[in-house]
C-alpha positions in Angstrom: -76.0 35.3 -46.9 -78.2 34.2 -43.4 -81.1 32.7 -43.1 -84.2 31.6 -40.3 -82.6 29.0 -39.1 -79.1 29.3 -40.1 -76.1 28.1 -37.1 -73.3 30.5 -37.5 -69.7 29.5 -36.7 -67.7 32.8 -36.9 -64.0 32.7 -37.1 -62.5 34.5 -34.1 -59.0 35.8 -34.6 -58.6 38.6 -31.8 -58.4 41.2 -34.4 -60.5 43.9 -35.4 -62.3 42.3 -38.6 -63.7 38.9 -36.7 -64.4 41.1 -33.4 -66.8 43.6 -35.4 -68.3 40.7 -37.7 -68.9 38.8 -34.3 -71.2 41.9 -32.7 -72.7 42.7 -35.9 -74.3 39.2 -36.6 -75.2 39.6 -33.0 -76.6 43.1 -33.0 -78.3 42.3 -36.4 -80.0 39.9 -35.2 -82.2 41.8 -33.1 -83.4 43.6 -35.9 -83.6 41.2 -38.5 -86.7 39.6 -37.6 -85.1 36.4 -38.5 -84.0 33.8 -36.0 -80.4 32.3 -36.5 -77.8 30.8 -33.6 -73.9 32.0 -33.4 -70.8 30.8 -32.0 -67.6 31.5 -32.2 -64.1 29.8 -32.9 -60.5 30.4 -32.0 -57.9 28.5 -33.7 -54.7 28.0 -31.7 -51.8 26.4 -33.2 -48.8 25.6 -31.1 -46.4 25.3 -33.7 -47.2 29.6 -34.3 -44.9 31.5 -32.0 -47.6 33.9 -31.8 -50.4 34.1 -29.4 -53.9 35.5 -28.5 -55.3 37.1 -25.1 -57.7 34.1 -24.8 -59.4 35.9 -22.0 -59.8 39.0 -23.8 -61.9 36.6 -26.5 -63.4 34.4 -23.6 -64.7 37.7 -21.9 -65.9 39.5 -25.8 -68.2 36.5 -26.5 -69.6 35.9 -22.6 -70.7 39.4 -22.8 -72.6 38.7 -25.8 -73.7 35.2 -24.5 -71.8 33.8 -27.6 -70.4 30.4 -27.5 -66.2 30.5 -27.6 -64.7 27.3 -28.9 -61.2 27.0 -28.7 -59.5 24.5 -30.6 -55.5 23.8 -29.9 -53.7 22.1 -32.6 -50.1 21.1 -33.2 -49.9 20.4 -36.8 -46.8 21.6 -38.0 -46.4 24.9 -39.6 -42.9 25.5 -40.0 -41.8 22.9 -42.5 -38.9 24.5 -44.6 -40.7 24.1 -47.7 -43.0 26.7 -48.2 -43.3 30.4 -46.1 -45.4 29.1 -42.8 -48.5 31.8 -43.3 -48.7 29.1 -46.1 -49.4 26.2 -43.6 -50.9 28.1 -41.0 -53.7 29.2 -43.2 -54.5 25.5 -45.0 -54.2 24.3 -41.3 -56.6 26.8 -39.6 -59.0 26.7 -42.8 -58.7 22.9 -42.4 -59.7 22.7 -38.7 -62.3 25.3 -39.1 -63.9 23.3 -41.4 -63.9 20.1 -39.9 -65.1 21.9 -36.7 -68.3 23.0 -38.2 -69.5 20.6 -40.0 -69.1 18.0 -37.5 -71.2 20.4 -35.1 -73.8 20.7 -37.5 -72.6 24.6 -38.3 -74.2 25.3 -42.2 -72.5 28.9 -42.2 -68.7 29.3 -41.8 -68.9 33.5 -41.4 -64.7 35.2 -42.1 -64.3 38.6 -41.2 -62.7 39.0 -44.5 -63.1 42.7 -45.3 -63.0 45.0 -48.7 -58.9 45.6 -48.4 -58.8 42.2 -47.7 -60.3 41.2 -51.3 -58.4 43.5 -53.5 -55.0 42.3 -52.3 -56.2 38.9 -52.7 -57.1 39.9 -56.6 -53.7 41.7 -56.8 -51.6 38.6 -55.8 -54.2 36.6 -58.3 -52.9 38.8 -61.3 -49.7 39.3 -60.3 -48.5 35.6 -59.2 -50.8 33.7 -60.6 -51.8 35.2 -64.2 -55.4 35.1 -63.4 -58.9 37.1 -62.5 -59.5 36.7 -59.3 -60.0 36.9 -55.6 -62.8 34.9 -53.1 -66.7 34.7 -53.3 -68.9 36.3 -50.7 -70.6 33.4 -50.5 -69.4 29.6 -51.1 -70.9 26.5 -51.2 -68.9 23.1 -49.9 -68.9 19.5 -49.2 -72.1 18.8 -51.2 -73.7 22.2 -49.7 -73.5 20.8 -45.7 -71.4 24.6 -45.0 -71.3 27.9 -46.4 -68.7 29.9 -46.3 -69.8 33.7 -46.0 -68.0 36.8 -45.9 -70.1 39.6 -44.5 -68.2 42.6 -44.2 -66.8 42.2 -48.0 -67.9 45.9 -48.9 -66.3 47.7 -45.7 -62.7 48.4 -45.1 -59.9 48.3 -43.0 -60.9 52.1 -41.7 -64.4 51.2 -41.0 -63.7 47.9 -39.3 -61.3 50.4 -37.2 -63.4 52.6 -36.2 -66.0 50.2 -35.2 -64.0 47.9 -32.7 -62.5 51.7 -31.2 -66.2 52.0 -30.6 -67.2 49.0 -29.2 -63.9 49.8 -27.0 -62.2 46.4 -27.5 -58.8 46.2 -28.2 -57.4 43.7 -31.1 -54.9 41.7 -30.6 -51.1 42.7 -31.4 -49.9 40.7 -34.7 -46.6 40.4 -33.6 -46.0 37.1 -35.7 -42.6 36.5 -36.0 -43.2 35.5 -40.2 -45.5 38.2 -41.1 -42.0 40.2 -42.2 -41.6 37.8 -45.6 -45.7 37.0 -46.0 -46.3 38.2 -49.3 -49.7 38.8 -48.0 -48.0 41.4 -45.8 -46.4 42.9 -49.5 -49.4 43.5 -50.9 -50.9 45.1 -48.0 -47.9 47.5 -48.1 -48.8 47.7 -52.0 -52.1 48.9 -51.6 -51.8 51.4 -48.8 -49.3 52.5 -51.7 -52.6 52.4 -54.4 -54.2 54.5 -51.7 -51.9 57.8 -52.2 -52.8 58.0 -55.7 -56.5 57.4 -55.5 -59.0 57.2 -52.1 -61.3 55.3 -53.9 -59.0 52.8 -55.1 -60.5 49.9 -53.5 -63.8 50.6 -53.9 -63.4 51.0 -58.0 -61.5 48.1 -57.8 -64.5 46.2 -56.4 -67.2 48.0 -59.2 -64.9 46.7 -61.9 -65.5 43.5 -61.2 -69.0 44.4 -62.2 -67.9 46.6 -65.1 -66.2 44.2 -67.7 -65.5 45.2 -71.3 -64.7 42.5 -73.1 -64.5 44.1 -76.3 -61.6 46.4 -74.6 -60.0 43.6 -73.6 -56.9 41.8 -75.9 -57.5 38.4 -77.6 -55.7 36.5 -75.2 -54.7 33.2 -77.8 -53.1 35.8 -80.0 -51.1 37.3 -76.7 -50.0 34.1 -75.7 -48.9 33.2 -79.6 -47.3 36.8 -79.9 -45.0 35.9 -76.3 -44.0 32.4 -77.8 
């Protein structure tokens, strides 16, 4: 996913997942033997009754001599017509990207995690009748940006324990909408998963690699059968 050469613009949240992919990339790269530049970015959107210890980031990324960008936005989330995690997302994807390609960024780095994958593939099937979830690695805007995904195969525990370590403290989600985000749901739905299997999320992720077709229904003759 990183190469000699590469300039790094990782999404900052405050929490735990962007906070341990920010001082890995950094620590890694004393070891890779590759050369490759990082900064960080902090979306804040004034419309989002929520908020951030911006000194908490500002004083994570001096300490690492990391670059902090923070970008303040009023787009508005809250619209009536959809939930707002809807908007706030598009928005802070939105701004992201424009922020990184207009700085000449070529990798966009989310601290998306493991966890973070399988409810994505859960809400995929469930909502939207379909196989999927997110890459660990995509290409956009005629291949100008990246998007990567380092921390894909660890989960919510081990991104835990690693920020305990580091002693920094995530922020609080206290978001006012997080009650109704369906994202929130299926969070709840796969700490459920957990009690029947440990391993669920990690089989999940290997059956992605272990498709048998042959095992699977003729889908044409499901869909006649449900006319």
């Amino acid at each position: 996913m990183i190469a000699d050469g590469d300039r790094i613009l990782v999404a900052l949240s405050g929490g735990k997942d962007s906070a341990a992919l920010l001082d890995i990339l950094h620590n890694r790269k004393k070891s890779l033997g590759i050369n490759y530049e990082l900064a960080a970015a902090f979306i804040d959107l004034s419309d989002v009754p929520y908020s951030v210890n911006r000194e908490r980031l500002t004083v994570f990324t001096a300490e690492r001599n990391i670059p902090l960008y923070i970008i303040d936005d009023d787009t508005e989330v809250v619209t009536g017509e959809k939930h707002p995690c809807y908007f706030c997302a598009r928005t802070r994807r939105r701004l992201l990207f424009d922020f990184a390609v207009k700085n000449g960024f070529n990798k966009l780095a989310f601290g998306h995690n493991r966890d973070d994958l399988v409810e994505t593939f859960l809400m995929n099937v469930i909502y939207h009748s379909e196989l999927s979830a997110f890459p660990v690695k995509l290409s956009m805007f005629d291949n100008r940006l990246d998007i990567i995904r380092p921390l894909i195969y660890i989960g919510n525990k081990e991104a835990d324990r690693y920020v305990k370590l580091l002693g920094f403290e995530p922020a609080a989600y206290n978001c006012p909408f997080a009650e109704g985000n369906d994202r929130e749901k299926f969070r709840k739905l796969l700490g459920d998963l957990y009690d029947f299997h440990p391993n669920v999320a990690d089989n999940i992720m290997k059956s992605f690699n272990n498709i048998r077709p042959e095992y699977l229904p003729i889908l044409k003759q499901v869909a006649k059968d449900n006319e």
